[in-house]
N, C-alpha and C positions, 0 to 999 in steps of 0.2 A: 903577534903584536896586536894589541888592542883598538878597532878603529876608533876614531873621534869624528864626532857629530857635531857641526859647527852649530846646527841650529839648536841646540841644547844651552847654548852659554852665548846667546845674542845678545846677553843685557853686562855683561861684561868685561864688553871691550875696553881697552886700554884707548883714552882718549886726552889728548892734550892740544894745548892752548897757546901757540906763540906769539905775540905781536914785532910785527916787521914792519913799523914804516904805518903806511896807509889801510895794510891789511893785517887780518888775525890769518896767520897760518894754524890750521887745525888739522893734527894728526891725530889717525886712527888705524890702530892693528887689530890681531886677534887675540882671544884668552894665551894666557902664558902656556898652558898648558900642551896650548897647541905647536908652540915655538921649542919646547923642552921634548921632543921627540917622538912624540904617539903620531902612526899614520895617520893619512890622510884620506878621507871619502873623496874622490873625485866624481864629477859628472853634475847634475843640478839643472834645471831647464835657464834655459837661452834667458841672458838678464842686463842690466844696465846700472848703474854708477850713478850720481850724482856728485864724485867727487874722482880726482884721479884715482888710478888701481894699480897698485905694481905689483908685480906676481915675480916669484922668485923659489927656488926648490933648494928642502934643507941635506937632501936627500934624492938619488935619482933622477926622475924625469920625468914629465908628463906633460901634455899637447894642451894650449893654448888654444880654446875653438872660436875662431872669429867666423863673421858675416860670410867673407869670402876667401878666407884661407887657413890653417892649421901651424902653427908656432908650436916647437918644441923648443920646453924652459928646463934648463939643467941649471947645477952647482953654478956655473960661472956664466950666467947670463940672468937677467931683468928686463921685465916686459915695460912698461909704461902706457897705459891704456889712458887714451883722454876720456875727462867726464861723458856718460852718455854713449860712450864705446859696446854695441851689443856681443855680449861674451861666455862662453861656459868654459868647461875643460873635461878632458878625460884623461884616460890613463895610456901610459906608452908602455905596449905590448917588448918592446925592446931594451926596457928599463934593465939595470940589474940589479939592483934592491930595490925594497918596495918604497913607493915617492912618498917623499914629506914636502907636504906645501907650505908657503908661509905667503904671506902678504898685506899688505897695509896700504891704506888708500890717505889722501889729502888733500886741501881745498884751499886757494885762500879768499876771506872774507872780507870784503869793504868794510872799512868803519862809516859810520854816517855823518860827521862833523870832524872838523880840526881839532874842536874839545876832547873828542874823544881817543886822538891820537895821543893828546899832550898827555892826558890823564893814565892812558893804559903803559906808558911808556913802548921802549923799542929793544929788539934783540940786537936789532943793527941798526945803520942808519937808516932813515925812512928811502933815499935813493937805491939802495940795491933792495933793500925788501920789496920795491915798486920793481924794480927790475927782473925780480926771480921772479914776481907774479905774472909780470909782461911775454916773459920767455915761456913758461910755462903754457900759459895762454894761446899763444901761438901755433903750439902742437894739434897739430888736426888729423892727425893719426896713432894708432900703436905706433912704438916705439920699440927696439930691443938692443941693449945697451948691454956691453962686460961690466961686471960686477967688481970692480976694478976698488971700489971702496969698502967692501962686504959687507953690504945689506943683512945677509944673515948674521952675523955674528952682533949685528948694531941691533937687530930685531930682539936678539933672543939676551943681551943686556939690557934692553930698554925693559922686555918683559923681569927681570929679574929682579930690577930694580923698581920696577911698580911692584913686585909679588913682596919685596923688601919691604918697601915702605922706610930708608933708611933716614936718616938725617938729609933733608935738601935732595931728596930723592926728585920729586917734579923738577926740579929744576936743572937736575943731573941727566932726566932724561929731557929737557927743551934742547939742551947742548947737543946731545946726542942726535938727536932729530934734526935741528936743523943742521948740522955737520953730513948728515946723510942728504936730505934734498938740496943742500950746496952740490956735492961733489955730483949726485946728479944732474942737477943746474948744469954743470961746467961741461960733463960729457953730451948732455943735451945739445948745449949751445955749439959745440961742433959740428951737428947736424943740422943744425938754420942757417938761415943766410941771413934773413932779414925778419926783424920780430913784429909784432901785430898790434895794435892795442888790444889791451883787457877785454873777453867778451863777456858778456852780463849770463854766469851760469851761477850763481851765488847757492850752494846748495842749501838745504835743509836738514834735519837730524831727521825730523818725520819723513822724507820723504826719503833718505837713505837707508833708515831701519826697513820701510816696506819692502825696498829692494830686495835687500840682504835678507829679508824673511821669506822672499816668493825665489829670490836664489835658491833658498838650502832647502824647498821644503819637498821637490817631484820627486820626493822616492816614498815619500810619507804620508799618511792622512792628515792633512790639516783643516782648519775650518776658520771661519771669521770669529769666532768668540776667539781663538789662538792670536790671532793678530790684534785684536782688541785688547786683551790683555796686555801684549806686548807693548804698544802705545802709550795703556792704562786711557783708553778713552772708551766711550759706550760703541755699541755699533750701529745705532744711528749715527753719532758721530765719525765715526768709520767710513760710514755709505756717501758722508757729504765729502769727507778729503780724499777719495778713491775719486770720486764724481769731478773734483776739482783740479785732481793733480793727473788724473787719465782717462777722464769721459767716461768710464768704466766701471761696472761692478766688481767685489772682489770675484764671483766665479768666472767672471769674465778676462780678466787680471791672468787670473790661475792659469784656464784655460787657455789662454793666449800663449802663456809661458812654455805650458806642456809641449805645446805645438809647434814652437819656433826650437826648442830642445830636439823633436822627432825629427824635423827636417834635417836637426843635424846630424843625429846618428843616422838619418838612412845614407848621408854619405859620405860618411865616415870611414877610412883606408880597412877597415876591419870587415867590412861587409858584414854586417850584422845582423840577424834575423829577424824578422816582424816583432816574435813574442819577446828576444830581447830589447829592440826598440821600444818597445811597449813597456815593459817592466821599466828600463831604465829614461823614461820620460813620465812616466808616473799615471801610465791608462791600464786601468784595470785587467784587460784584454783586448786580444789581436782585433777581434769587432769594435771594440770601441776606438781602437786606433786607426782601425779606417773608416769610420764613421766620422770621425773629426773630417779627417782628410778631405773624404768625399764632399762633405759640408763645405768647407773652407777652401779647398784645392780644387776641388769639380772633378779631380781624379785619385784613382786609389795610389793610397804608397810607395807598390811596386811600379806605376805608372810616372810616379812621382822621381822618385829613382830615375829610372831609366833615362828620365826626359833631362834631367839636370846634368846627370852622368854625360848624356853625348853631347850638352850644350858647354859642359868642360873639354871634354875633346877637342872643341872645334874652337872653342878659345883659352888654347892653354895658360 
């Protein structure tokens, strides 16, 4: 089977536009291409969202790598990652066919005046669209919920019907969408008690493309003319919204990414070895992967290992 390379087709996603009330619910998935069956690359350095992430398999299985613990996401389970959630994934050794991933993130967006509600019209009323927002909002953790409504099957019609392009297609897929983050809503709101007001994470397209670009790229050669183009902005202009939105340069960016990736394969149930650590975080070699280390960590990898290994021990 063929793998697919998400960062190949980053300008492609399927993206849509709801208004609910006071906010624009904005969904976004993957190329269809990726929902109609071709495997999936797993792994990517250690990354973050700007919008929710829900991760869901069309096909076997594979582990969810969070900060502090390891989710495995089959057929009948959905993860729920709140914005901002630091996350990668790899592959489960225990799978029995090879995994297909799918997944689709969403936001919702304040309008800035009453005009602007009146004018965009609403999917629903504006009271529960402020509702679903509220609820949403509230979640301050991963989440992992049965798939009790089939996210997959609703993913790879949604793709179908954007690949379509039929009569009233957009609009066939707004239904569709928001009948999916309903029925999430409703299995969500089981697991609250009490909901939160709205916090102020209003994402950006800029600053979610960046993600999604320094997500899919530690196994590859990339450089800042790549992400530049991506944008379609200069890379001066580049070095000002890296500066603005991370204090950061982009090899700095990069760099940082590889690193928070490395820490997680070294403790990862697989016990992996150096040079595949290395390969699969995106350092050229085993020197260079404990040259980071040593810089940023004060101690080398296997040291690094070890120390976090028995500080799990002792706080299972």
């Amino acid at each position: 089977m063929t793998n697919y390379n998400e960062s190949e087709n980053l300008k492609d996603r399927i993206s849509i536009i709801i208004p609910t009330g006071r906010y624009d619910l904005w969904f976004r998935t993957t190329t269809p291409d990726l929902l109609r069956g071709k495997s999936t690359v797993l792994g990517g350095m250690m990354h973050r969202h700007t919008m929710f992430d829900v991760h869901c398999a069309t096909a076997g299985s594979y582990f969810l790598l969070l900060e502090d613990r390891q989710i495995r996401i089959g057929g009948d389970t959905v993860a729920i990652l709140p914005p901002n959630t630091l996350h990668s994934s790899a592959d489960d050794p225990k799978s029995a066919v090879p995994c297909r991933r799918a997944n689709f993130k969403f936001t919702f967006i304040r309008r800035e005046t009453a005009a602007d509600d009146m004018a965009s019209g609403s999917a629903f009323g504006s009271a529960s669209g402020d509702a679903l927002a509220q609820l949403f909002a509230a979640t301050d953790g991963p989440v992992i919920l049965p798939d009790s409504f089939s996210c997959i099957s609703t993913l790879q019609r949604i793709s179908q019907e954007a690949a379509g392009k039929d009569f009233c297609y957009y609009q066939f897929c707004q239904a569709l969408v928001l009948a999916m983050i309903c029925s999430l809503g409703r299995q969500l709101s089981r697991h609250q008690k009490n909901g939160e007001p709205v916090r102020g994470y209003e994402s950006t397209y800029q600053k979610e493309m960046i993600e999604e670009f320094f997500g899919s790229q530690v196994t590859r050669r990339c450089t800042q003319d790549d992400l530049s183009s991506l944008l379609k902005i200069s890379n001066r202009q580049l070095n000002r919204v890296m500066n603005s939105l991370y204090g950061m340069s982009f090899r700095d960016k990069l760099m940082q990414g590889r690193h928070e990736r490395a820490k997680q394969l070294l403790l990862s149930p697989e016990d992996l070895s150096l040079s595949s650590v290395a390969e699969q975080s995106g350092y050229s070699s085993i020197s260079s992967l404990c040259h980071a280390f040593v810089k940023l960590e004060k101690i080398s990898p296997d040291a690094y290992r070890k120390r976090e290994l028995k500080k799990r021990q002792k706080n299972p």
